[in-house]
Structures are given as C-alpha cells and as structure tokens.
N, CA, C, O and CB atoms as a CASP TS submission, in Angstrom:
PFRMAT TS
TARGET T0000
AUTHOR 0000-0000-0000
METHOD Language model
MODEL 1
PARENT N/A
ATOM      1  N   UNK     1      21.124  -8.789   0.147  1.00  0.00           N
ATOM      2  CA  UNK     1      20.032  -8.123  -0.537  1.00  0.00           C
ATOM      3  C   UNK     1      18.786  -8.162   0.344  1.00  0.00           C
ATOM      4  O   UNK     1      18.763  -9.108   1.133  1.00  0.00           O
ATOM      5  CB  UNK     1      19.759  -8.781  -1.909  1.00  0.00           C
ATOM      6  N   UNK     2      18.002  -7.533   0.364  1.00  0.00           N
ATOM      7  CA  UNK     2      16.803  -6.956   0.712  1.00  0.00           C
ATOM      8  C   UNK     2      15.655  -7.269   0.125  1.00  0.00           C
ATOM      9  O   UNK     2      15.725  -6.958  -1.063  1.00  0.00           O
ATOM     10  CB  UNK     2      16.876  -5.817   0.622  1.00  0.00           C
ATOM     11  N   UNK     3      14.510  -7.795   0.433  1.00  0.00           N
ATOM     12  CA  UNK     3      13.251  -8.809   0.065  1.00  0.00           C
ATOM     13  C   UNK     3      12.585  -7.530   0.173  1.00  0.00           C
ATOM     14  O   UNK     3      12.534  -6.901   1.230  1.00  0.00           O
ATOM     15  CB  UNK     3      12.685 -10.300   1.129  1.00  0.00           C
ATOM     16  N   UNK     4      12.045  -7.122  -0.980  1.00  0.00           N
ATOM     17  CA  UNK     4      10.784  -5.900  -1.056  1.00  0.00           C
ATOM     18  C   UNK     4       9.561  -5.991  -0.453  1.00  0.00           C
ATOM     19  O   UNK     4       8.923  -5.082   0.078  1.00  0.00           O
ATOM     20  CB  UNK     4      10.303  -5.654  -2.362  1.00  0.00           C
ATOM     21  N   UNK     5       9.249  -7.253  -0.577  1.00  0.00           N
ATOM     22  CA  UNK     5       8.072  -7.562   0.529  1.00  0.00           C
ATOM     23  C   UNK     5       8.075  -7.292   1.652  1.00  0.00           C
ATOM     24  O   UNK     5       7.204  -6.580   2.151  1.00  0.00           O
ATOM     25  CB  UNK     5       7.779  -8.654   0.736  1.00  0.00           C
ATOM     26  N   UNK     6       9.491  -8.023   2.600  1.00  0.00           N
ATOM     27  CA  UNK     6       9.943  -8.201   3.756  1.00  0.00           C
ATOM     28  C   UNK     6       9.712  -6.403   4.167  1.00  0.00           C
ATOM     29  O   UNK     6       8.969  -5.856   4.982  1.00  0.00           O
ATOM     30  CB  UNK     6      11.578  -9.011   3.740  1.00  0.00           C
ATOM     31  N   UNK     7      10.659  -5.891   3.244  1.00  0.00           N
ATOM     32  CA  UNK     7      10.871  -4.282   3.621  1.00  0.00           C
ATOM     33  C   UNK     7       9.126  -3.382   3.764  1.00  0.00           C
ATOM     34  O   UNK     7       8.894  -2.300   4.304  1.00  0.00           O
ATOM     35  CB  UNK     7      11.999  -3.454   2.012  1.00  0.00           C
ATOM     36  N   UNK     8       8.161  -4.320   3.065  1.00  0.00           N
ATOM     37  CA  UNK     8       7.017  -3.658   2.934  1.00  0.00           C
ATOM     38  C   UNK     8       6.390  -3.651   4.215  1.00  0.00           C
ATOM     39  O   UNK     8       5.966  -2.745   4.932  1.00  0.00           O
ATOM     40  CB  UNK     8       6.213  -4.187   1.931  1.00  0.00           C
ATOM     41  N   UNK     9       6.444  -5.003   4.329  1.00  0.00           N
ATOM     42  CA  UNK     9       5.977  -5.639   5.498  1.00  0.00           C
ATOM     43  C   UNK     9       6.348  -4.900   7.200  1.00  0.00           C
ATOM     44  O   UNK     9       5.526  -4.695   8.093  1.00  0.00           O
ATOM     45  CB  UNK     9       6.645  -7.114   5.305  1.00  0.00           C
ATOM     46  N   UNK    10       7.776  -4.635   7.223  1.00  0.00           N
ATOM     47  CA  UNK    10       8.055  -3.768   8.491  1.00  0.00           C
ATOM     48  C   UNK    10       7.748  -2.555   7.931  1.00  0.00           C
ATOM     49  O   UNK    10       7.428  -1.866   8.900  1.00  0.00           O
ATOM     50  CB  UNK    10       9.557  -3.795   9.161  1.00  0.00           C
ATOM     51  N   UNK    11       7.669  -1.976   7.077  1.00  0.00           N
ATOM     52  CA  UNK    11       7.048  -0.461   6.578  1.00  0.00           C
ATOM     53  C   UNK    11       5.588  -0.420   7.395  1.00  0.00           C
ATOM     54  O   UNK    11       5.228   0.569   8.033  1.00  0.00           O
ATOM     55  CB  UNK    11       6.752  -0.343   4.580  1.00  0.00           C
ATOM     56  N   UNK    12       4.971  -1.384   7.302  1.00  0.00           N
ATOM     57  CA  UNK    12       3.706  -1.239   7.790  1.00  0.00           C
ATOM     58  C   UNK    12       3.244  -1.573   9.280  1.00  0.00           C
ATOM     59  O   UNK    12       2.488  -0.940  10.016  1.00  0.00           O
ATOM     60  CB  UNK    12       3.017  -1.943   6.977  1.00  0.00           C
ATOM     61  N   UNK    13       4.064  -2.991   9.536  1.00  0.00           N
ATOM     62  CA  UNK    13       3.930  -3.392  11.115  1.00  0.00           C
ATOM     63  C   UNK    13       4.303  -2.707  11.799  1.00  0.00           C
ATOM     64  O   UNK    13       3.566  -2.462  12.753  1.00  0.00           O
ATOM     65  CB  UNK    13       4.443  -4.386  11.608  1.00  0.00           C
ATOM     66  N   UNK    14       5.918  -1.855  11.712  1.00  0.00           N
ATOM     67  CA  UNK    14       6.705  -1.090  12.597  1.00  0.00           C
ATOM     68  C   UNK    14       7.191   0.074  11.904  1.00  0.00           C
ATOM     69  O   UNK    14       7.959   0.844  12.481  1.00  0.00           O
ATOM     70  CB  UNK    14       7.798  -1.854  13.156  1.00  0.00           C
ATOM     71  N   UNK    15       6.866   0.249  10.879  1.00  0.00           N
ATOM     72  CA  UNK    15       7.074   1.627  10.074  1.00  0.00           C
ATOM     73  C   UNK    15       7.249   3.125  11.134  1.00  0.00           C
ATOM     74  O   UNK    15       8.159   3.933  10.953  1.00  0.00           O
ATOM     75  CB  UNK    15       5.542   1.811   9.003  1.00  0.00           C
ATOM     76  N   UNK    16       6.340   3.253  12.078  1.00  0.00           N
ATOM     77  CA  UNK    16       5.943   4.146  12.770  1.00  0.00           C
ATOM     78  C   UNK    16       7.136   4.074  13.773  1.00  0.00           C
ATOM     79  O   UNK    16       7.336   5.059  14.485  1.00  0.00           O
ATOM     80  CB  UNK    16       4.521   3.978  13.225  1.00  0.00           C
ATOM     81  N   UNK    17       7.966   2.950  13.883  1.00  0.00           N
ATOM     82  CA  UNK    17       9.567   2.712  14.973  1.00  0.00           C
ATOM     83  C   UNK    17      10.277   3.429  14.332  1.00  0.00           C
ATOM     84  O   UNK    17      11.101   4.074  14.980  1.00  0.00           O
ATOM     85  CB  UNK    17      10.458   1.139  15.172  1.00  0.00           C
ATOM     86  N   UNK    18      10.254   3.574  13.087  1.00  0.00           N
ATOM     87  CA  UNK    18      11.570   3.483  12.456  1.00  0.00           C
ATOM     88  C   UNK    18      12.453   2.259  11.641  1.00  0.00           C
ATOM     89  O   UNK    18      13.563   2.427  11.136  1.00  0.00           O
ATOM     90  CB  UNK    18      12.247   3.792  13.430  1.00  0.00           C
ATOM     91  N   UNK    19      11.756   1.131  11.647  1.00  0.00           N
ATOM     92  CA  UNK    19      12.486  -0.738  11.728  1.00  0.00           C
ATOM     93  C   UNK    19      12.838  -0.208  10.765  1.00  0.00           C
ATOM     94  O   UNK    19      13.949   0.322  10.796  1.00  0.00           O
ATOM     95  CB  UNK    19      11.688  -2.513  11.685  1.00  0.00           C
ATOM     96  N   UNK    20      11.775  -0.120   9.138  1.00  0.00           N
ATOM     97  CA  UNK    20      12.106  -0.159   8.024  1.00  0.00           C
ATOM     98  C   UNK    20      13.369   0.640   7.399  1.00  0.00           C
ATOM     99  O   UNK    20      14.080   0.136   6.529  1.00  0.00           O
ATOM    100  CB  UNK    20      11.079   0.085   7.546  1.00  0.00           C
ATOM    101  N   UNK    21      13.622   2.225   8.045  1.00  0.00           N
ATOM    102  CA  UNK    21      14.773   2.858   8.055  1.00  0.00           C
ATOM    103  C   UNK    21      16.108   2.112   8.353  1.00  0.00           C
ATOM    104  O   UNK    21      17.079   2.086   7.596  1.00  0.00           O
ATOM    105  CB  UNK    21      14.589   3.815   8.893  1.00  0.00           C
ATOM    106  N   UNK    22      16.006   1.470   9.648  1.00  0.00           N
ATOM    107  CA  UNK    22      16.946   0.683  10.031  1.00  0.00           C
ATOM    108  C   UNK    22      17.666  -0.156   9.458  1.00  0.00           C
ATOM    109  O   UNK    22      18.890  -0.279   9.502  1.00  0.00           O
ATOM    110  CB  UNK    22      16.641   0.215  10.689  1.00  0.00           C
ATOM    111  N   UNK    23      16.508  -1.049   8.626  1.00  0.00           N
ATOM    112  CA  UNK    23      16.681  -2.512   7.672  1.00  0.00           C
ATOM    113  C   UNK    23      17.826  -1.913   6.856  1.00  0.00           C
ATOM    114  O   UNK    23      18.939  -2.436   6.900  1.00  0.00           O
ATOM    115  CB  UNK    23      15.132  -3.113   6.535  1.00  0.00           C
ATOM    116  N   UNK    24      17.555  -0.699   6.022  1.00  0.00           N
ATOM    117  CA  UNK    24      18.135  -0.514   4.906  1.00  0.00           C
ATOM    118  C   UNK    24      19.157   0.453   5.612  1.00  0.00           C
ATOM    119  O   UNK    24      19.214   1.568   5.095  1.00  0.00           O
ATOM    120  CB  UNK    24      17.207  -0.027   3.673  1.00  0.00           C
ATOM    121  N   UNK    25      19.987   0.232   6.712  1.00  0.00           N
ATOM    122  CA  UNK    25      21.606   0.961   7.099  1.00  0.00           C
ATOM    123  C   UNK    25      21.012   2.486   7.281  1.00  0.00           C
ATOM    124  O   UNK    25      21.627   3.270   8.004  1.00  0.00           O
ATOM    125  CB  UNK    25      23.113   0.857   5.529  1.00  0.00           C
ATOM    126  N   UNK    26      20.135   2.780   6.795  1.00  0.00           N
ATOM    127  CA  UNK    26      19.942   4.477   7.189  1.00  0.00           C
ATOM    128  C   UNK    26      19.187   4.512   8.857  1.00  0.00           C
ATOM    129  O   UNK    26      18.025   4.535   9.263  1.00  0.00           O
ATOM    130  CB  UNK    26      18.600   5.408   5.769  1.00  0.00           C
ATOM    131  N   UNK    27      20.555   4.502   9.515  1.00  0.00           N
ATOM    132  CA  UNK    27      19.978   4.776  11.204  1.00  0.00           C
ATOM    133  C   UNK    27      19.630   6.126  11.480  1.00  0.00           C
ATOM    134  O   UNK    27      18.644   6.201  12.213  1.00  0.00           O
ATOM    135  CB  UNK    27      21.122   4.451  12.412  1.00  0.00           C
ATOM    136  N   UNK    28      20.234   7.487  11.052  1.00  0.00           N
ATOM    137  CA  UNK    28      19.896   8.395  11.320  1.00  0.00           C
ATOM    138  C   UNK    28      18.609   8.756  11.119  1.00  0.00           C
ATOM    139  O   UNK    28      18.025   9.443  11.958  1.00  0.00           O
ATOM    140  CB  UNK    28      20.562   8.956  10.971  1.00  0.00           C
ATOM    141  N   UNK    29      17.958   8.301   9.884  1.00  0.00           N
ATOM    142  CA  UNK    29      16.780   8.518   9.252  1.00  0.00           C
ATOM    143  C   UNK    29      15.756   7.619  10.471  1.00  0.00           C
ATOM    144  O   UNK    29      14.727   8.169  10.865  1.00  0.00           O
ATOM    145  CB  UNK    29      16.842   7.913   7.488  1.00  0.00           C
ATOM    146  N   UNK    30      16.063   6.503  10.898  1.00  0.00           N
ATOM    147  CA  UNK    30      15.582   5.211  11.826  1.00  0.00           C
ATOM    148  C   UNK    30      15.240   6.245  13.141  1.00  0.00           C
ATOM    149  O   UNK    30      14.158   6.262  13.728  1.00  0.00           O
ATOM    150  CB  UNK    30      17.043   3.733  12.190  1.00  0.00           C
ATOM    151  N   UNK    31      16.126   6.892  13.385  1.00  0.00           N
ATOM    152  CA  UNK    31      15.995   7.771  14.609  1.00  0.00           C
ATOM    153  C   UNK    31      15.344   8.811  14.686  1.00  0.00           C
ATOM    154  O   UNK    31      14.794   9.120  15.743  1.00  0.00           O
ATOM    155  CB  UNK    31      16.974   8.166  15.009  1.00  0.00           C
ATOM    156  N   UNK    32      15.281   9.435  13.783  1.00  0.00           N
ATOM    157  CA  UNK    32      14.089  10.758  13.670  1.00  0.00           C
ATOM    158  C   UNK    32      13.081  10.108  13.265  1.00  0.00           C
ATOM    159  O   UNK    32      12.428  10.411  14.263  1.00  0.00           O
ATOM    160  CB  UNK    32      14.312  12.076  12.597  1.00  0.00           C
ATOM    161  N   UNK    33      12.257   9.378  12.589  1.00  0.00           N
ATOM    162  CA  UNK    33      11.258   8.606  12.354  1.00  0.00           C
ATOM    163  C   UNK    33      11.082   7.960  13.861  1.00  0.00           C
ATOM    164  O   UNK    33      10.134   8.661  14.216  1.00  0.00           O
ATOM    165  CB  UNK    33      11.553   7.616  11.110  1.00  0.00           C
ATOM    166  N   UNK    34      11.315   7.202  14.860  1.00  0.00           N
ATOM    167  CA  UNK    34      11.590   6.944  16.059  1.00  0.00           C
ATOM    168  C   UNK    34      11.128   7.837  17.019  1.00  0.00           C
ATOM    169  O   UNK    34      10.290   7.470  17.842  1.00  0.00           O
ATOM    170  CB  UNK    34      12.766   6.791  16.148  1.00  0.00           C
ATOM    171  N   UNK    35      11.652   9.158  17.008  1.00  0.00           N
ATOM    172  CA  UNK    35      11.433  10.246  17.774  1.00  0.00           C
ATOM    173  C   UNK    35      10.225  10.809  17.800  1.00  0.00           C
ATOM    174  O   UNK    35       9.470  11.047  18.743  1.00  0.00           O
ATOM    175  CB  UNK    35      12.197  11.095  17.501  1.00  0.00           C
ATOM    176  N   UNK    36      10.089  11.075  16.139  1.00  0.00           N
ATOM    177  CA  UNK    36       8.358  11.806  15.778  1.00  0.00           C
ATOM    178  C   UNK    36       7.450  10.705  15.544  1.00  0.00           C
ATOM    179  O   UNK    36       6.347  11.024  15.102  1.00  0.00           O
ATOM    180  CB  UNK    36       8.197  12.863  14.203  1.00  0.00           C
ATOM    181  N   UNK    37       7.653   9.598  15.724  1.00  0.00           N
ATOM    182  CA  UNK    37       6.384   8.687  15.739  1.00  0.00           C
ATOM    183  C   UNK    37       5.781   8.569  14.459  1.00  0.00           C
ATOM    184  O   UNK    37       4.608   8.622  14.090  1.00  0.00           O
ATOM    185  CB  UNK    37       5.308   9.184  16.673  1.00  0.00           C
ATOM    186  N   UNK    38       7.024   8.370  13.778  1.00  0.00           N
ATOM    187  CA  UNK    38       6.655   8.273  12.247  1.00  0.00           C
ATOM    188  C   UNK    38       6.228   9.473  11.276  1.00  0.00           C
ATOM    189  O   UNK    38       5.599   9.425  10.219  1.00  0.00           O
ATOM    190  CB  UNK    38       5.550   7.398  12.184  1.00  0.00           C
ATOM    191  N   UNK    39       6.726  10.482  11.913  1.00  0.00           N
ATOM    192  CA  UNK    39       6.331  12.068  11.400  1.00  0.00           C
ATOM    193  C   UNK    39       5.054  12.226  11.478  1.00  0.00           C
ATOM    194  O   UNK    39       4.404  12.681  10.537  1.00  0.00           O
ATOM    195  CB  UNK    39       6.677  12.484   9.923  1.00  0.00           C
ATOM    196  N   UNK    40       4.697  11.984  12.252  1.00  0.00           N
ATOM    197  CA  UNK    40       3.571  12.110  12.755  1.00  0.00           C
ATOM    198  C   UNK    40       2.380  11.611  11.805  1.00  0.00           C
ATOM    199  O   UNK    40       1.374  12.217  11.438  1.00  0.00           O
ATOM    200  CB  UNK    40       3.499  13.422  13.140  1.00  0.00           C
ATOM    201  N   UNK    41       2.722  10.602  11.588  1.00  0.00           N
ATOM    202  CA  UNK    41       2.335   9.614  10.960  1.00  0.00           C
ATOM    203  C   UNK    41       2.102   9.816   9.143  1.00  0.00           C
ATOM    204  O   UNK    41       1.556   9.099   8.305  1.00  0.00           O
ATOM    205  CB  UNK    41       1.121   9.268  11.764  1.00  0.00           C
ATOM    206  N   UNK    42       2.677  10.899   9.077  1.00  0.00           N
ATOM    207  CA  UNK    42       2.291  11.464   7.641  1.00  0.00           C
ATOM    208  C   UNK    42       3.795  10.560   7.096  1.00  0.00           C
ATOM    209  O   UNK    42       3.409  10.055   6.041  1.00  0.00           O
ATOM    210  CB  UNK    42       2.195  13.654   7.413  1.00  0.00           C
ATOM    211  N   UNK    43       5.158  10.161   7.282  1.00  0.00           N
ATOM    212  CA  UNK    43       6.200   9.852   7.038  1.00  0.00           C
ATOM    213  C   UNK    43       6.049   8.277   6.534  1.00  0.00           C
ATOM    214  O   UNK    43       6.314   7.611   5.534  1.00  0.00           O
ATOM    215  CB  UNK    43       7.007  10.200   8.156  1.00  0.00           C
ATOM    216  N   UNK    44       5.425   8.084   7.923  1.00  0.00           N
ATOM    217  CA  UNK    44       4.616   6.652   7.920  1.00  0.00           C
ATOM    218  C   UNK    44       3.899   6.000   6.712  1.00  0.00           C
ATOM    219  O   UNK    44       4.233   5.013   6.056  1.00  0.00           O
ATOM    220  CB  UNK    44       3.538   6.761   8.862  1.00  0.00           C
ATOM    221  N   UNK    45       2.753   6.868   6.585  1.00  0.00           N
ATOM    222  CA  UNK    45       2.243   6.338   5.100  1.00  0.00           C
ATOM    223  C   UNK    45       2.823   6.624   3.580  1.00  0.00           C
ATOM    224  O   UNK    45       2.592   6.012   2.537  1.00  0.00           O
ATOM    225  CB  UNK    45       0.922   6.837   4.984  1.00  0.00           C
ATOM    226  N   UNK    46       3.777   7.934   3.864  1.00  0.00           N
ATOM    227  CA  UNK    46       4.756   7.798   2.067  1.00  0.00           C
ATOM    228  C   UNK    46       5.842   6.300   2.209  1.00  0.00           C
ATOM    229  O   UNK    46       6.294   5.531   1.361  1.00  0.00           O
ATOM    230  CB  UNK    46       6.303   9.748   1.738  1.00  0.00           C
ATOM    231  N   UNK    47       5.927   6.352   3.279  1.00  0.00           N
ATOM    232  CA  UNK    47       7.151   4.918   2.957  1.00  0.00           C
ATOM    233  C   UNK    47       6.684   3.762   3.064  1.00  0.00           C
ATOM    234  O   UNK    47       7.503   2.852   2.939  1.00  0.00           O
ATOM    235  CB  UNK    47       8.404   4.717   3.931  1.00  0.00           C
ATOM    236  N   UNK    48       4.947   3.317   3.378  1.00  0.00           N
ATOM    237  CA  UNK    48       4.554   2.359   2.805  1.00  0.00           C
ATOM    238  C   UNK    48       4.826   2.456   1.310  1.00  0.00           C
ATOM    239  O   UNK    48       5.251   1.689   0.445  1.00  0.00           O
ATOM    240  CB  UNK    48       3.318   2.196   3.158  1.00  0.00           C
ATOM    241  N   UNK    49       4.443   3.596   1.360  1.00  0.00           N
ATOM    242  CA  UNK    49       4.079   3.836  -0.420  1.00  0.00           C
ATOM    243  C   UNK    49       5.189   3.410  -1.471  1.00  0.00           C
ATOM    244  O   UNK    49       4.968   2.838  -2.538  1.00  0.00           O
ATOM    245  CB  UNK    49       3.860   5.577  -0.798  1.00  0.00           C
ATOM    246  N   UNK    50       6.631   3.861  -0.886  1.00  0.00           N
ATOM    247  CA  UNK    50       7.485   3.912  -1.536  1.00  0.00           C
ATOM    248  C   UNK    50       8.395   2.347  -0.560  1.00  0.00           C
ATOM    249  O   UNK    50       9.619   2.274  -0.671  1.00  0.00           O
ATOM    250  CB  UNK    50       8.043   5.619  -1.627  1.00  0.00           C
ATOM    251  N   UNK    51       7.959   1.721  -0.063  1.00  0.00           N
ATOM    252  CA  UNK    51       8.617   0.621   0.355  1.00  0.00           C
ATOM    253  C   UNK    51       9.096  -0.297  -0.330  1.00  0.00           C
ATOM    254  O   UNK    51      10.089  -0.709   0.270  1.00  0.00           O
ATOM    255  CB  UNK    51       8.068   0.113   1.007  1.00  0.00           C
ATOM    256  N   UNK    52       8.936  -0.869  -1.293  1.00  0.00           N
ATOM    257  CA  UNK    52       9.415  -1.765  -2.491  1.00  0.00           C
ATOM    258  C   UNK    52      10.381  -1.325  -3.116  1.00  0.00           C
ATOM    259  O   UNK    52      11.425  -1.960  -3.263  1.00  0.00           O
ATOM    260  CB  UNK    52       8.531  -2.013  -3.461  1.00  0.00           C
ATOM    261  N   UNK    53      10.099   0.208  -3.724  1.00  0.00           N
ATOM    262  CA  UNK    53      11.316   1.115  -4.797  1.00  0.00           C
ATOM    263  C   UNK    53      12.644   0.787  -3.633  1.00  0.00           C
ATOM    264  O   UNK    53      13.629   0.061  -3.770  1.00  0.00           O
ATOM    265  CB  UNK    53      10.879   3.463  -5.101  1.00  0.00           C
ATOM    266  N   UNK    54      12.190   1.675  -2.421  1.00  0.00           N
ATOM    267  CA  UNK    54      13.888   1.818  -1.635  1.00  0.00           C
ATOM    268  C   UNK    54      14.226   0.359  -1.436  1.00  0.00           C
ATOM    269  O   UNK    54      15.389   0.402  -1.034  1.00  0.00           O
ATOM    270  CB  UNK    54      13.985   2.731   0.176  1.00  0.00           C
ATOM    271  N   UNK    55      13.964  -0.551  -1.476  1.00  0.00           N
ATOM    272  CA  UNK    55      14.339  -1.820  -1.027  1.00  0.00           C
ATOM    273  C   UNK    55      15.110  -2.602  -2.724  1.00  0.00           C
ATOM    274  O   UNK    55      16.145  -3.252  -2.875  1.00  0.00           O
ATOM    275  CB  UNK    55      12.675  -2.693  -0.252  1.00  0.00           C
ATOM    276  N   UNK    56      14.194  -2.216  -3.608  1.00  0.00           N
ATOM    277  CA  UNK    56      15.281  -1.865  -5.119  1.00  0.00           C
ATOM    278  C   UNK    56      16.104  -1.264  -5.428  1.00  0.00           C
ATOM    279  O   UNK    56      16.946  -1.640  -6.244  1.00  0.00           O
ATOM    280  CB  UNK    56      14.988  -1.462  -6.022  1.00  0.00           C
ATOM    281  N   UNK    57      16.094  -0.117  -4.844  1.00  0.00           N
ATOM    282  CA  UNK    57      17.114   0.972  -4.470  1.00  0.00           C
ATOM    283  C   UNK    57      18.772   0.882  -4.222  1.00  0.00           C
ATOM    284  O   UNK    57      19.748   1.470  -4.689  1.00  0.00           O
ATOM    285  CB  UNK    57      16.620   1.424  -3.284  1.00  0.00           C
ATOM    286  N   UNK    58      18.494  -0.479  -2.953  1.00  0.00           N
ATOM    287  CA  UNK    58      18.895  -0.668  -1.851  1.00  0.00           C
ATOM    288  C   UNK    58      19.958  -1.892  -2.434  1.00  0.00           C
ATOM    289  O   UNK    58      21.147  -2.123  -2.213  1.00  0.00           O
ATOM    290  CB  UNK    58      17.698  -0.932  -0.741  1.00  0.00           C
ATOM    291  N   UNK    59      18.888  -2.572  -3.316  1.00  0.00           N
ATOM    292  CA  UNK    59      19.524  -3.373  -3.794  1.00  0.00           C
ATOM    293  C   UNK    59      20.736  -3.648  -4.969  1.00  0.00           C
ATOM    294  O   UNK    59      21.650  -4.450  -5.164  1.00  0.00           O
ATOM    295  CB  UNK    59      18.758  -3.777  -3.894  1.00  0.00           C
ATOM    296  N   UNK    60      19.987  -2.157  -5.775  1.00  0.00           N
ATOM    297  CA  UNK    60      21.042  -2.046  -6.918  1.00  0.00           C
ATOM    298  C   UNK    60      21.976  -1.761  -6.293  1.00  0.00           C
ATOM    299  O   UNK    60      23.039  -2.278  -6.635  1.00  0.00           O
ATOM    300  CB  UNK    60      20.906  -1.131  -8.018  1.00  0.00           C
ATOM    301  N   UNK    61      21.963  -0.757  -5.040  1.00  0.00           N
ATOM    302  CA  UNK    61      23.526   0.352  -4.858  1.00  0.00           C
ATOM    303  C   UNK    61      24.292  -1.210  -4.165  1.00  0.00           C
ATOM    304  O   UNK    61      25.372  -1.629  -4.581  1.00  0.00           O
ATOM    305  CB  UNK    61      23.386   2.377  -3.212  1.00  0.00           C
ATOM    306  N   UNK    62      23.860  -1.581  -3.577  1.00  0.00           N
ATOM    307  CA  UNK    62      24.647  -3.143  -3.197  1.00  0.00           C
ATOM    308  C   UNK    62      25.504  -3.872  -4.548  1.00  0.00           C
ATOM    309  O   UNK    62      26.691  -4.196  -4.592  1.00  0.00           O
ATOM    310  CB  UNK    62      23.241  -4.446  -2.695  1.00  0.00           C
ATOM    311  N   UNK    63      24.542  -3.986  -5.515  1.00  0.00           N
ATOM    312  CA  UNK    63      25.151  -4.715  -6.529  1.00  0.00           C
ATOM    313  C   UNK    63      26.107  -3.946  -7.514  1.00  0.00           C
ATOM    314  O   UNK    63      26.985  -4.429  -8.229  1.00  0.00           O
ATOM    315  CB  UNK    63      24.108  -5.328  -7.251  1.00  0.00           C
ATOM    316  N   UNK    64      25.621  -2.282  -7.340  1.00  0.00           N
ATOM    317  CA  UNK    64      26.971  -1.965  -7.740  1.00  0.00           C
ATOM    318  C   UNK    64      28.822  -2.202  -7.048  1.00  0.00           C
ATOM    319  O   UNK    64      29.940  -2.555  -7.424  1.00  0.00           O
ATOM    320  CB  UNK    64      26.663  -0.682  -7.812  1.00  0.00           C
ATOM    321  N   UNK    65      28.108  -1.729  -5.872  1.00  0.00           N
ATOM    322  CA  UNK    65      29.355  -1.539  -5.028  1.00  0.00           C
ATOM    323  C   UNK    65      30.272  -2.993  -4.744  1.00  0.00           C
ATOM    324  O   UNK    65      31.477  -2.929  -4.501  1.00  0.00           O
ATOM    325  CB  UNK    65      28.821  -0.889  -3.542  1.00  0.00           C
ATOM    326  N   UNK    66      29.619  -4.139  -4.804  1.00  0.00           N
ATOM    327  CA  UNK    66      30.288  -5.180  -5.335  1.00  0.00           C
ATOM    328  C   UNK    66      30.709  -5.461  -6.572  1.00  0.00           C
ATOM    329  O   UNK    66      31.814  -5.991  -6.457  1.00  0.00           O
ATOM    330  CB  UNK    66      29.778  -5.971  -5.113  1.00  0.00           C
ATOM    331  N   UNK    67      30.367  -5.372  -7.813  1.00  0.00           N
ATOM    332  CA  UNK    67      30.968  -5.294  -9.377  1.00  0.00           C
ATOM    333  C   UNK    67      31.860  -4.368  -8.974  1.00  0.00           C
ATOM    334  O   UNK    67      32.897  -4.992  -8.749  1.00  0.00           O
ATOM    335  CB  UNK    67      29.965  -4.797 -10.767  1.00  0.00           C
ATOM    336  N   UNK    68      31.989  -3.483  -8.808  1.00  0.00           N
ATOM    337  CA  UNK    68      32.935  -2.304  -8.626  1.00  0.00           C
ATOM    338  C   UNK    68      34.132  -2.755  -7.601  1.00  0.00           C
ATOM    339  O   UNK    68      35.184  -2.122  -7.526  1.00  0.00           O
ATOM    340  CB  UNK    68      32.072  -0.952  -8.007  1.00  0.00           C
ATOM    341  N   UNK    69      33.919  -3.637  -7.011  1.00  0.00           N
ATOM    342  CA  UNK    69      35.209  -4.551  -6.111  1.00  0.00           C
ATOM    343  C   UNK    69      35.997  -5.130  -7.307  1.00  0.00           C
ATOM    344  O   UNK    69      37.104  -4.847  -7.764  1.00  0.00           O
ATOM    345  CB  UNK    69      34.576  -6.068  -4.938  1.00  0.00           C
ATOM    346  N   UNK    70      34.813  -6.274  -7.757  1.00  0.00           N
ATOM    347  CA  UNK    70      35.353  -6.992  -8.797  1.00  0.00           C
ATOM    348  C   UNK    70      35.793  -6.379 -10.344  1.00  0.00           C
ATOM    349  O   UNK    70      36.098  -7.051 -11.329  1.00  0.00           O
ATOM    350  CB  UNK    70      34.402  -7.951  -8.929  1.00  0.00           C
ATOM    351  N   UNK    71      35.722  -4.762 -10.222  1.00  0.00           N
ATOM    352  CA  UNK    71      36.129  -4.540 -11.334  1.00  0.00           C
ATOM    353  C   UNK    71      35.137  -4.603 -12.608  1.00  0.00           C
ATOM    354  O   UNK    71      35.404  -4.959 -13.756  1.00  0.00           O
ATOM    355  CB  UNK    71      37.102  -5.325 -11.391  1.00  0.00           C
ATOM    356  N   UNK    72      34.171  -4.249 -12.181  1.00  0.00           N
ATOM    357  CA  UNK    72      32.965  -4.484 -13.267  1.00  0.00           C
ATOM    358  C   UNK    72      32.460  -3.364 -13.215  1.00  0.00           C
ATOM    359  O   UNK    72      32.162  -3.140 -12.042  1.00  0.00           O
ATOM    360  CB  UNK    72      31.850  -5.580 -13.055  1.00  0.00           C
ATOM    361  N   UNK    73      32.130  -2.300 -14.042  1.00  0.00           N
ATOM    362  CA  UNK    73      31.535  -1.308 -14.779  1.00  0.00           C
ATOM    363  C   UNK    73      30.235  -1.742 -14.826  1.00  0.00           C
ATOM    364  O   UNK    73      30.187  -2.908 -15.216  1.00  0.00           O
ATOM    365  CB  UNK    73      32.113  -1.051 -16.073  1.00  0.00           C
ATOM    366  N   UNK    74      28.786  -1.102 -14.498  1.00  0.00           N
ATOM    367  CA  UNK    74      27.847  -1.029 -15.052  1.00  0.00           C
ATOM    368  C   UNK    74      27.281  -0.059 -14.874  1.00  0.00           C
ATOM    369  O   UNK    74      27.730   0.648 -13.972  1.00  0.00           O
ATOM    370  CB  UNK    74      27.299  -1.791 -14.957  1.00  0.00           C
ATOM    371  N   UNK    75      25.676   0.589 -15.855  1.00  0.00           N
ATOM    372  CA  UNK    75      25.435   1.637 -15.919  1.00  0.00           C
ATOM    373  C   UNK    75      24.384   1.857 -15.641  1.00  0.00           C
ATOM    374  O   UNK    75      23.968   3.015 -15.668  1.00  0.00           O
ATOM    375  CB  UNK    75      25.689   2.034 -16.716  1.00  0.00           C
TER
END
C-alpha cells in the first residue's frame, strides 16, 4: 500500500520527473510527464491537487485484487 502523504510529498518535490506517476506502477504516464516537464507544469500542479485521492485509489484497487485471490467479493 501506498502512504498518501508519501505520494503527496514526491507529487511536489519531483512531481515535475514524473516520480509520483512511477510510485503508483503507471510508467507510461511517468514518461510523458518526464518528457514535458510536468506538462508544462500545468500537469504538475493538478496532481498535487489530486495526490492523496490516486494514492486511495491505488490503494483500494490493491485491496481488491487481493480479496479477489482470496475469494472475497466486495463492493
């Protein structure tokens, strides 16, 4: 799982790399963020914005996809 802070935190230090894309398995996204320098910095400041949600995000689809090993349904 993924620390919303943590994820906030590279959103802002290295946001403009790409890190925060990275953290959460989306490399393709890591790489065009990378390329344009954070979309030209406009990309940069929505995913401060939204840095906590995807890192909740991030976390539910994890906790599904394990119950769903174990055979657990949730909704």
């Amino acid at each position: 799982l993924k620390d919303p802070t943590n994820l906030l935190l590279f959103s802002i230090l290295l946001g403009c790399l790409g890190v925060d894309r990275f953290v959460l398995g989306q490399t393709g996204l890591g790489v065009l963020k990378l390329l344009t320098c954070g979309g030209c910095y406009i990309w940069w400041i929505i995913d401060m914005v939204n840095a906590q949600d995807r890192a909740r995000q991030y976390n539910y689809k994890k906790l599904q996809e394990v119950l769903m090993m174990q055979g657990i349904t949730i909704y």
